[in-house]
C-alpha positions as CSV (number, residue, x, y, z in Angstrom):
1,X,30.6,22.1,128.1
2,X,28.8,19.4,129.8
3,X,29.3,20.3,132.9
4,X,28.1,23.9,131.7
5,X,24.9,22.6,130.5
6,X,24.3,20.3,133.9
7,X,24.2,23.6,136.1
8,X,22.6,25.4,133.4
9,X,19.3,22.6,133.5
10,X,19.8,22.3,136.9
11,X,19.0,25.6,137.7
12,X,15.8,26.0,134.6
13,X,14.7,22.7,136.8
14,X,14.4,24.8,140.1
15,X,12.9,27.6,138.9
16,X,9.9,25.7,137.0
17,X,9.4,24.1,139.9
18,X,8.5,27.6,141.8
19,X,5.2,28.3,139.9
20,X,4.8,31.1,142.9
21,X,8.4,32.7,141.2
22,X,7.0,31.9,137.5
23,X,3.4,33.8,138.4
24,X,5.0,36.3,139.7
25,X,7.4,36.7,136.9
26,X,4.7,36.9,134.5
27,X,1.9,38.7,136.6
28,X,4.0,41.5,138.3
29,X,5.2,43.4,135.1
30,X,1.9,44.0,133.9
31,X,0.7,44.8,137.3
32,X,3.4,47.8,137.7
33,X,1.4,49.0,133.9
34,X,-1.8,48.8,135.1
35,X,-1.4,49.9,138.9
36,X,1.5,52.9,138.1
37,X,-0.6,53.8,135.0
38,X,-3.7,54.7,136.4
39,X,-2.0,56.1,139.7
40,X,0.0,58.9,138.4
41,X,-1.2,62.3,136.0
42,X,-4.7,60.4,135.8
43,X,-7.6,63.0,135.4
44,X,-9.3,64.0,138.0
45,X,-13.3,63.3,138.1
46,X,-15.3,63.7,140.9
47,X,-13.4,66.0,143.3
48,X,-16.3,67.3,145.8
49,X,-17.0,70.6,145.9
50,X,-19.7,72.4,148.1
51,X,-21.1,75.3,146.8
52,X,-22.9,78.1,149.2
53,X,-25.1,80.4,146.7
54,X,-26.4,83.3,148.7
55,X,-27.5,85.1,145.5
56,X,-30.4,84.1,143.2
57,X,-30.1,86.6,140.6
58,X,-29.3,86.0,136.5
59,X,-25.6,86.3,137.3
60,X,-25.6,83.8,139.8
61,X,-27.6,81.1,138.2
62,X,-25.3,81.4,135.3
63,X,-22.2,80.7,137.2
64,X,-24.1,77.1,138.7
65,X,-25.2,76.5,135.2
66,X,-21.4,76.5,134.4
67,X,-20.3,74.7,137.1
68,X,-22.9,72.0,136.7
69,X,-21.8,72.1,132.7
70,X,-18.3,70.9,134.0
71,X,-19.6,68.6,136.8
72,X,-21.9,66.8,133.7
73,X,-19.5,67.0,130.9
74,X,-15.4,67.1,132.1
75,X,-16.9,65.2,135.4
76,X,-13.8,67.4,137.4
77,X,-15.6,67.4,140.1
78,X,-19.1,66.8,142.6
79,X,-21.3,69.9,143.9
80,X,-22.8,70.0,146.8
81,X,-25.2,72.1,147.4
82,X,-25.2,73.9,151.2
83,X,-27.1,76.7,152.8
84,X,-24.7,77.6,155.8
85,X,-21.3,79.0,154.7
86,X,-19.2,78.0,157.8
87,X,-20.7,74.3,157.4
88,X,-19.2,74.5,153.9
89,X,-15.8,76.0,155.0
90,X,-16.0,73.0,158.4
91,X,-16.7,70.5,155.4
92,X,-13.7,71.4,153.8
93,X,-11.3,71.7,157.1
94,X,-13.2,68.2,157.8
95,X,-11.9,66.3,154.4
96,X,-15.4,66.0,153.4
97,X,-14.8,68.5,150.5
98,X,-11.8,69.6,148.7
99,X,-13.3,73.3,148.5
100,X,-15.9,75.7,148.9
101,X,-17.3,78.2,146.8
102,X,-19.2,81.2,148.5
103,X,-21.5,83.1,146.0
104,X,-22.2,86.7,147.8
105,X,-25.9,87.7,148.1
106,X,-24.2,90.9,145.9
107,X,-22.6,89.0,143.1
108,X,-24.7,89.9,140.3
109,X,-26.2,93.3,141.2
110,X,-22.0,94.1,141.6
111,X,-21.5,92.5,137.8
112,X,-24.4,94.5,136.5
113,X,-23.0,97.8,138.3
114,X,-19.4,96.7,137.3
115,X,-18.2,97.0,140.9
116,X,-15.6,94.4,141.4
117,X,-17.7,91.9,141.6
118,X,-16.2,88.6,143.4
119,X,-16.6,84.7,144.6
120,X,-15.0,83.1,147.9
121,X,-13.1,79.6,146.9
122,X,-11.7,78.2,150.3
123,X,-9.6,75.3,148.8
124,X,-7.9,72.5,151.0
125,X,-4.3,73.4,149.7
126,X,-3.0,70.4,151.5
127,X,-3.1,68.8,148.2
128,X,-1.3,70.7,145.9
129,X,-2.3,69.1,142.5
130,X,-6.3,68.5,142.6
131,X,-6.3,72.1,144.7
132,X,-5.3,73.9,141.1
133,X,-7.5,71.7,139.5
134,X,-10.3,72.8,141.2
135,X,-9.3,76.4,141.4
136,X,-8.6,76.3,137.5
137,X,-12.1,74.4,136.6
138,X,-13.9,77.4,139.0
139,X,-11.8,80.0,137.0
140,X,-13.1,78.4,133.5
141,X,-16.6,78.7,134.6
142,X,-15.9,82.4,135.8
143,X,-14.5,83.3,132.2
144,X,-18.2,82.1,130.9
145,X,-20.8,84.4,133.2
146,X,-20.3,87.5,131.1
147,X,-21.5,85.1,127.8
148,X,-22.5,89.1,126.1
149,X,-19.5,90.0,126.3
150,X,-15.6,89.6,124.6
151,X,-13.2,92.0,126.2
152,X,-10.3,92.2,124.1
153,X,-8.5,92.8,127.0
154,X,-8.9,91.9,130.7
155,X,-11.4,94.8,132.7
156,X,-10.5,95.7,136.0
157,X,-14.4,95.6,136.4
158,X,-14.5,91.4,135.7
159,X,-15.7,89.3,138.1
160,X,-12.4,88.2,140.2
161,X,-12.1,84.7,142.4
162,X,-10.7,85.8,145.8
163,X,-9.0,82.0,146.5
164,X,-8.5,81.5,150.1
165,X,-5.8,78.6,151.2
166,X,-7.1,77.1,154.3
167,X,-3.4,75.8,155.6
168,X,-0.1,77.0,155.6
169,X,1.9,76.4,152.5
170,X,2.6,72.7,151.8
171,X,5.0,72.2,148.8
172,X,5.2,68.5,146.9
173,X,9.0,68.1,148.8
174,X,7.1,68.6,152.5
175,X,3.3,66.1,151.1
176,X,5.5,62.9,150.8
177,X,7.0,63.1,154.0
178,X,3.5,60.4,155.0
179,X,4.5,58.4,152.2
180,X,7.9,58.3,153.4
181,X,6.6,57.0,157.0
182,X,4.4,54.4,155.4
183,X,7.2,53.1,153.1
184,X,9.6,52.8,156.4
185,X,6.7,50.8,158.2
186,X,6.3,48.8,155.0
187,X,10.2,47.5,155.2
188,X,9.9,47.3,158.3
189,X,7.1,44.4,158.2
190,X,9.0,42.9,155.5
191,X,12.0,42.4,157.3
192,X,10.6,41.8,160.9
193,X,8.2,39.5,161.8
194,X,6.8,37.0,160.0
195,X,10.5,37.3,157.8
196,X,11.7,35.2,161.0
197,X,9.8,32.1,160.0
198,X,10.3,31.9,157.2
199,X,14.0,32.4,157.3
200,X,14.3,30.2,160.3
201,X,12.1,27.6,157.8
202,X,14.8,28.2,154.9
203,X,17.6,27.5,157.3
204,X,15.9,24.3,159.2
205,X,16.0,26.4,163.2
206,X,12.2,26.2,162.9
207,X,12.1,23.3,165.5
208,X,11.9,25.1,168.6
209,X,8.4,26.7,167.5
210,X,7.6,23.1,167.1
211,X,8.9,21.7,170.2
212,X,7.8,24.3,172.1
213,X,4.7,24.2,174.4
214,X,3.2,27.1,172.8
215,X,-0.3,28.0,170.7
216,X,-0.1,29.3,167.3
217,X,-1.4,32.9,168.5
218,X,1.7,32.6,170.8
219,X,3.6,32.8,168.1
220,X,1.6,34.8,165.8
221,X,1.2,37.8,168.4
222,X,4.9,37.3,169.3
223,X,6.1,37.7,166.4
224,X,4.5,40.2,165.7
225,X,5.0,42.6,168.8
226,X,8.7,42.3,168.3
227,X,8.3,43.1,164.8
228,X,5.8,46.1,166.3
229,X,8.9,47.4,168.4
230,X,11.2,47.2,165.8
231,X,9.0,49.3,163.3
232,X,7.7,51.6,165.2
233,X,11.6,53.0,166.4
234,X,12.8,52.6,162.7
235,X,9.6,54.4,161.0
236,X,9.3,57.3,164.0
237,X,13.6,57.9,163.1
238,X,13.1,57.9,159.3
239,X,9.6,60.2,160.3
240,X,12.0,62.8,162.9
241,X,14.9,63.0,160.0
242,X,12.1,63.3,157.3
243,X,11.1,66.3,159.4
244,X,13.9,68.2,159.8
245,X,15.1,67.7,156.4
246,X,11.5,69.4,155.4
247,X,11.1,71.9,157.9
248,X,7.4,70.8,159.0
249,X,6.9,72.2,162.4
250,X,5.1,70.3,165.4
251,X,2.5,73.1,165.9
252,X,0.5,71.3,168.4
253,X,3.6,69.7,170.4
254,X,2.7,66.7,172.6
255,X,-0.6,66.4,171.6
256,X,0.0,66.1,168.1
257,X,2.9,63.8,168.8
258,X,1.1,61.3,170.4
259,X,-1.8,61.2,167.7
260,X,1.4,60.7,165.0
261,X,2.6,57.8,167.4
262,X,-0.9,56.4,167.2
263,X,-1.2,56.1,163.7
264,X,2.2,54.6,163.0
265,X,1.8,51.9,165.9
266,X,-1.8,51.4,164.4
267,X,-0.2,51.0,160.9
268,X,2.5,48.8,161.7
269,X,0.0,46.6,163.1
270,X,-2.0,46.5,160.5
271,X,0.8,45.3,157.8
272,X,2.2,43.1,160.1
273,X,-0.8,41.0,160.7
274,X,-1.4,41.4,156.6
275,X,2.0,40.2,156.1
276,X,1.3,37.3,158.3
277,X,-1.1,35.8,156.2
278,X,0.3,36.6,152.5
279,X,3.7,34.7,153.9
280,X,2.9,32.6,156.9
281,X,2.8,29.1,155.1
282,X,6.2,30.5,152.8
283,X,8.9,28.3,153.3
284,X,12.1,30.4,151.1
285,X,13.0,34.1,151.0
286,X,12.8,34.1,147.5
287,X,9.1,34.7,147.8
288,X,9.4,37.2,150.5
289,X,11.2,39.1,147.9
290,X,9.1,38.6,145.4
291,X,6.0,39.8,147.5
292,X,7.5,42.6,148.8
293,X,7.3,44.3,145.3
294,X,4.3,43.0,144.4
295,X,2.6,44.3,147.6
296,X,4.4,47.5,147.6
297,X,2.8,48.5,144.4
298,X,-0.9,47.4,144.6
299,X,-0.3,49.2,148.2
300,X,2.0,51.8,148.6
301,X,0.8,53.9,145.0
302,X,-3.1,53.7,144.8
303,X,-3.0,54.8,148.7
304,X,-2.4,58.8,148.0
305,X,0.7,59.2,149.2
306,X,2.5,60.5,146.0
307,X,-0.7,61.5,143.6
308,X,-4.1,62.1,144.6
309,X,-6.6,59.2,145.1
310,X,-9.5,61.7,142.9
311,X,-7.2,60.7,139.7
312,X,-7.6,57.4,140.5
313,X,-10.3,55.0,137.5
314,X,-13.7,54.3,139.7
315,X,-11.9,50.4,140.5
316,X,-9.0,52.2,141.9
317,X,-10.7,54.3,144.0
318,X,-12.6,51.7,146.0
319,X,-9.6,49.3,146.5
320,X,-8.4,52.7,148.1
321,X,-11.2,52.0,150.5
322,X,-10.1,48.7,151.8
323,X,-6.1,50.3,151.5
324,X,-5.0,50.2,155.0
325,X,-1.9,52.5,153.5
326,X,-4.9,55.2,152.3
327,X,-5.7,55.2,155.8
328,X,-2.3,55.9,157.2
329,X,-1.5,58.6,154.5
330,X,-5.2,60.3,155.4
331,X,-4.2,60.7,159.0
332,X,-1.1,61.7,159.3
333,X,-1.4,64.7,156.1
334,X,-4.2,65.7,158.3
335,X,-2.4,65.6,161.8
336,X,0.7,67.2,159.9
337,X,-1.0,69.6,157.4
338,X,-3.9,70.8,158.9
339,X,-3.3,70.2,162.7
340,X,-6.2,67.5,162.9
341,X,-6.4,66.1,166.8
342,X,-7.3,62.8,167.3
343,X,-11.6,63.5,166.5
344,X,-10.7,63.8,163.0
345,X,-8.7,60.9,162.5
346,X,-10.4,58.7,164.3
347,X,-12.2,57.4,161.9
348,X,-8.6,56.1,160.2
349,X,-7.8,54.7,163.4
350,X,-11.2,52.5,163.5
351,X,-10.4,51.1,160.4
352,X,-7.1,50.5,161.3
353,X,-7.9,48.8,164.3
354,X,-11.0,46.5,162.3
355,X,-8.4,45.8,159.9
356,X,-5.8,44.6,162.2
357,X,-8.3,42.7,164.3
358,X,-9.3,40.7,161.3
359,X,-5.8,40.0,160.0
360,X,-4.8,38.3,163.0
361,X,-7.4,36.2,163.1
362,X,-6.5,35.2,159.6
363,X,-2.8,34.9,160.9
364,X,-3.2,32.5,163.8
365,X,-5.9,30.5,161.7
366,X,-3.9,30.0,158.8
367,X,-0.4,29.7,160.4
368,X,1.1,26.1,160.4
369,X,2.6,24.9,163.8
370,X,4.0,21.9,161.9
371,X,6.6,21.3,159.1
């Protein structure tokens, strides 16, 4: 029994002497409730819309008053408010709305005449879940125009939404094929790269950094080139398999190809360098463990890959801004859902590239060339 008890303290003793392993004991469980809570089946508030009224009759103004009732009450979404039809219907191709809504010069004489009247919705159906949010909100405010009136059954003179999808068919099975590509680079960095030192610290080979007549950024960008290689073959494999498993076609062959290569390599990069300065100075692989779940959730989930950022709480939503991960998944949905070239994404790629740039600075400032 005493013998029991000495391996029994001896092993409470190391562990309160990690306060990294007892903060992240305490810390990470509440972090999964608060980051998984407000990531998945949150409402969605603020989803922009742009609306094109070419008609300034009653019937017409009746349907913005609805849709600003929902946009100041329910908050389900922005309007913006365009003149140019195909600017909308760009703006939605573009990512800078989620849909447009088109109301025809004709729309209320047609509702007064009872002639079929309609509206144009051109939804980005990339995104299953806030599409049918946004076609159900416009649908509510539809049901509200004819305010005289209480069929008991449906007309076939009621007004009708003509809902246009803008891309093919994507179902949830084919949308987390990015997530899938970003959680492969993610291992990846966590078992490449920086990994090295600190393993080769928990196992005492770390002397021939030392000895070595070589910088800091030596290593650094070392390291992190082989870890580069190494990710960038496992992620593009799990990305091929994730493919045919899926059935997304390469519509745009070689040219979307290469702007899928440059996203992941850009990517990789990025978490590498990150990874870099969260576990440069660690010295066990205990911690690397422990950081890999902690990072995963406050990166992976609040980056869009499995629900849609609009759901996110307003604090959610811009530390989606500074998510290199929100980034990754932006690009490559719109290189594989709605054949975006390199223009569209290039804006992803900056950030990327600002991002890595300053993480590698951070990594060769803050690594330790000594033990």
């Amino acid at each position: 029994m005493i013998k029991l008890l000495a391996v029994i303290e001896r092993d409470i003793k190391k562990f309160l002497r990690n306060p990294v392993v007892i903060m992240m004991s305490l810390v990470m469980p509440l972090l999964y409730l608060v980051i998984l809570g407000n990531s998945f089946q949150g409402k969605f508030r603020g989803i922009p819309i742009a609306v094109v009224n070419q008609d300034s009759a009653t019937y017409a103004t009746r349907m913005i008053e609805n849709l600003r009732a929902i946009e100041a009450g329910a908050k389900t979404f922005s309007i913006y408010y365009l003149k140019d039809q195909g600017a909308a219907v760009e703006g939605v191709k573009s990512g800078i709305y989620k849909a447009a809504l088109i109301i025809p010069p004709d729309f209320s004489r047609r509702v007064v005449l009872n002639r079929k009247p309609e509206l144009g919705l051109f939804i980005d159906n990339t995104d299953n879940i806030s599409a049918e949010a946004v076609r159900n909100s416009v649908n509510g405010s539809i049901q509200a125009v004819r305010q005289e009136y209480v069929p008991i059954r449906e007309r076939p003179d009621e007004i009708h939404l003509r809902s246009i999808d803008l891309y093919s068919m994507v179902d949830y099975y084919q949308s987390l094929v990015p997530g899938v590509v970003i959680m492969a680079i993610f291992m990846g960095t966590m078992t490449s790269g920086v990994f090295n030192i600190v393993m080769d610290k928990f196992l005492g080979t770390n002397e021939s950094y030392l000895l070595a007549p070589i910088s800091r950024g030596t290593i650094v960008l070392g390291l992190i080139i082989s870890g580069l290689i190494i990710t960038t073959i496992t992620a593009l494999a799990v990305f091929g398999i994730s493919m045919l498993i899926t059935g997304i076609p390469l519509s745009r062959g070689m040219d979307q190809g290469i702007t899928i290569l440059l996203v992941v390599v850009m990517t990789t990069l990025a978490l590498l360098s990150m990874m870099f300065v969260f576990l440069g100075r660690a010295n066990h692989p205990r911690v690397v463990g422990i950081f890999s779940g902690f990072l995963n959730v406050i990166f992976f989930f609040p980056s869009g890959a499995v629900y849609p950022i609009e759901s996110f709480p307003d604090w959610l939503k811009a530390f989606s801004r500074i998510n290199p991960e929100a980034y990754a998944v932006h690009a490559l949905k719109s290189v594989l859902f709605k054949d975006a070239g390199l223009r569209v994404v290039s804006g992803d790629i900056i950030f990327l590239l600002a991002f890595t740039a300053l993480m590698m600075v951070l990594a060769i400032t803050t690594f330790k060339r000594t033990l």
